[in-house]
ZALO-675832 format. One record per residue (C-alpha): x, y, z; residue number from 0. Coordinates in nm, 4 decimals, always signed. Example, Ala and Ser with C-alpha at 12.3 -4.5 7.8 and 13.67 -1.06 7.14 Angstrom:
# ZALO-675832
<pt c1="+1.2300" c2="-0.4500" c3="+0.7800" pos="0"/>
<pt c1="+1.3670" c2="-0.1060" c3="+0.7140" pos="1"/>
END
This chain:
# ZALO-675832
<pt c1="+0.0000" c2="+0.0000" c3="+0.0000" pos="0"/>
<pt c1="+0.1061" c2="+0.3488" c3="-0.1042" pos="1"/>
<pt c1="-0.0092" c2="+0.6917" c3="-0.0450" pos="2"/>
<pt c1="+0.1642" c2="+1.0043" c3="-0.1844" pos="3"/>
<pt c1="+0.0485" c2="+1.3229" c3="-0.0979" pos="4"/>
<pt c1="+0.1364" c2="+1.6902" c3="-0.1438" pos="5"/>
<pt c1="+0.1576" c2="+1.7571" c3="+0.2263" pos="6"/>
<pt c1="+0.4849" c2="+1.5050" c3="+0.2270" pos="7"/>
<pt c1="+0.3452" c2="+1.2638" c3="+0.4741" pos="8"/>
<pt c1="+0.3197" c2="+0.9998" c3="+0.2003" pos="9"/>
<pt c1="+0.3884" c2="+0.6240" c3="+0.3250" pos="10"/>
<pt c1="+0.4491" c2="+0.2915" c3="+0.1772" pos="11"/>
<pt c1="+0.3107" c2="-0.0643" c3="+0.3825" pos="12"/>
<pt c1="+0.4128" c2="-0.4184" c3="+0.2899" pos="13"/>
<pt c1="+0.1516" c2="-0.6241" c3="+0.5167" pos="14"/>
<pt c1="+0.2361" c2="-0.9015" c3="+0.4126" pos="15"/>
<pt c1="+0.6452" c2="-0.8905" c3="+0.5102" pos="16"/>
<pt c1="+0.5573" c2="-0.6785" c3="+0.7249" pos="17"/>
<pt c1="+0.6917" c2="-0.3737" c3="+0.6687" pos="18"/>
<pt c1="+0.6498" c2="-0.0428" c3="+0.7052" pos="19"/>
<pt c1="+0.8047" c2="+0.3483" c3="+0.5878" pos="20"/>
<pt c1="+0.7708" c2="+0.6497" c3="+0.4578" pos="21"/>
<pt c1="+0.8149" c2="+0.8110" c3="+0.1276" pos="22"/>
<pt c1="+1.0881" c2="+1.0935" c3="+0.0830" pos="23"/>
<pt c1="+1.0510" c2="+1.3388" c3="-0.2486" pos="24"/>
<pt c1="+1.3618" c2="+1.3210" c3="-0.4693" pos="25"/>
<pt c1="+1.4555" c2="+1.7259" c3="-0.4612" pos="26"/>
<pt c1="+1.3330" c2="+1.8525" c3="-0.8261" pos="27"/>
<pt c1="+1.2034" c2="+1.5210" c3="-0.9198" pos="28"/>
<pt c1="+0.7651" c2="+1.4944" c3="-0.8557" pos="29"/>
<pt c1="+0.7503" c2="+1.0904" c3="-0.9387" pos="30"/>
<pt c1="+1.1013" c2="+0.9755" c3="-0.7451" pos="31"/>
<pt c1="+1.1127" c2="+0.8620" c3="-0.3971" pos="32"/>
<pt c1="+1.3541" c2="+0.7451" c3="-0.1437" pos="33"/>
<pt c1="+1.2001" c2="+0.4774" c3="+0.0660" pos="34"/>
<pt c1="+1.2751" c2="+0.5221" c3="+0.4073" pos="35"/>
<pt c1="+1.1690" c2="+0.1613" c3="+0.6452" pos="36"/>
<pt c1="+1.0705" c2="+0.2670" c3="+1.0052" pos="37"/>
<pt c1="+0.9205" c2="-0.0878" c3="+1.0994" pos="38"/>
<pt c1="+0.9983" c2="-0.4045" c3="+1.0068" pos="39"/>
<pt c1="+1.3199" c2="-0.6415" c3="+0.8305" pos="40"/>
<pt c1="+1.3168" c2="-0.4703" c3="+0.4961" pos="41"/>
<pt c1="+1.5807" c2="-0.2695" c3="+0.2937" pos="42"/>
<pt c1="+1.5876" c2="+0.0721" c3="+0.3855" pos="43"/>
<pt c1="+1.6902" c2="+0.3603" c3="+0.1122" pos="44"/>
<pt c1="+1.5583" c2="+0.1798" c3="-0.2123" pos="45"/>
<pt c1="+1.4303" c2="+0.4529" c3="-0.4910" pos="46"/>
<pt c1="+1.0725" c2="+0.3930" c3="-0.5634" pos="47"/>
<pt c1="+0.9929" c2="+0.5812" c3="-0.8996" pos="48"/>
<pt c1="+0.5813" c2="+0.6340" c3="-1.0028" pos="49"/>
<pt c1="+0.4467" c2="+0.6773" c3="-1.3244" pos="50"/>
<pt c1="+0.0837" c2="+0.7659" c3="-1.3319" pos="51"/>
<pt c1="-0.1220" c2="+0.6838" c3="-1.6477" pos="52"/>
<pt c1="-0.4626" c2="+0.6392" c3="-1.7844" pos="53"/>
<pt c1="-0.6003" c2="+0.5500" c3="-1.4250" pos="54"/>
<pt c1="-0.2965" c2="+0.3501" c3="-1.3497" pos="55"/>
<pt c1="+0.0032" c2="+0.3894" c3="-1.1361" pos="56"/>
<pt c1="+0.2846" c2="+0.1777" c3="-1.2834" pos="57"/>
<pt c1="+0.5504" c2="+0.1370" c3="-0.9625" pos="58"/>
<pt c1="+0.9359" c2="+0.0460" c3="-0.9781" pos="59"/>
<pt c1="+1.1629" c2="-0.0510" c3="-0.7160" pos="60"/>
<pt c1="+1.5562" c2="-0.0317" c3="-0.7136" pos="61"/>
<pt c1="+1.7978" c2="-0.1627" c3="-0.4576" pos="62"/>
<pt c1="+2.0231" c2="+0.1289" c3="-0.2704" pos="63"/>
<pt c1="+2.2740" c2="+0.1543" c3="-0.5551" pos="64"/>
<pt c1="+2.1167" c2="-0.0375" c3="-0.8386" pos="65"/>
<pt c1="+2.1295" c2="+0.0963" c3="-1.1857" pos="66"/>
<pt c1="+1.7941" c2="-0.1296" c3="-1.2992" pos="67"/>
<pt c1="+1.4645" c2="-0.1989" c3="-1.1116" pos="68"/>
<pt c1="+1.4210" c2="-0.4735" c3="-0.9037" pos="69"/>
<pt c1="+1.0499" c2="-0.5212" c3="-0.8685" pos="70"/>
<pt c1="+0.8354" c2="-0.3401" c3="-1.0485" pos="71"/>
<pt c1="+0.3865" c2="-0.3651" c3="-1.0282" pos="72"/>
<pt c1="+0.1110" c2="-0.2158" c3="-1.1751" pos="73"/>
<pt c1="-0.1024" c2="-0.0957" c3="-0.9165" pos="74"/>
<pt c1="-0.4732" c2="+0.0148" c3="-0.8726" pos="75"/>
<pt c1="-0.6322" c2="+0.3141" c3="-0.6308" pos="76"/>
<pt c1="-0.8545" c2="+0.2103" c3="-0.3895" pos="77"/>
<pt c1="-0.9786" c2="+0.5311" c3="-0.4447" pos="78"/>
<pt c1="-1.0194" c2="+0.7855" c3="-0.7307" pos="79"/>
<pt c1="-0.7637" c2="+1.0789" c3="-0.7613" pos="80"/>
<pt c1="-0.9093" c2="+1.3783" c3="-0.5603" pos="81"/>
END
């Protein structure tokens, strides 16, 4: 679960690892993230990048360091953009 906000309290949950953490804006970049884990056994400082289209949000992981992604999903809102 993801939510991204313009306030900058956006979060990201794995329930099933679990884990937990929030989101930190890239400076000058609006779709980049640095994921920052606050609960849980999961890597910490992966770069989450977002790509928003047609009602979709296409999502892409990358290790600390990594030049390619290393998970990538195609996610759905729960609820529509406000």
């Amino acid at each position: 679960r993801m939510t991204i906000n313009a306030k900058g309290d956006s979060a990201i949950e794995y329930p099933d690892i679990p884990c937990k953490g929030v989101l930190e804006r890239v400076p000058g970049l609006s779709n980049e993230f640095i994921e920052r884990i606050t609960e849980g056994d999961c890597i910490t400082d992966g770069r989450i990048v977002v790509i928003e289209r047609e009602g979709r949000v296409f999502w892409f992981w990358y290790q600390p360091g990594a030049y390619g992604p290393d998970g990538s999903a195609v996610l759905y809102r729960e609820a529509p953009i406000a």
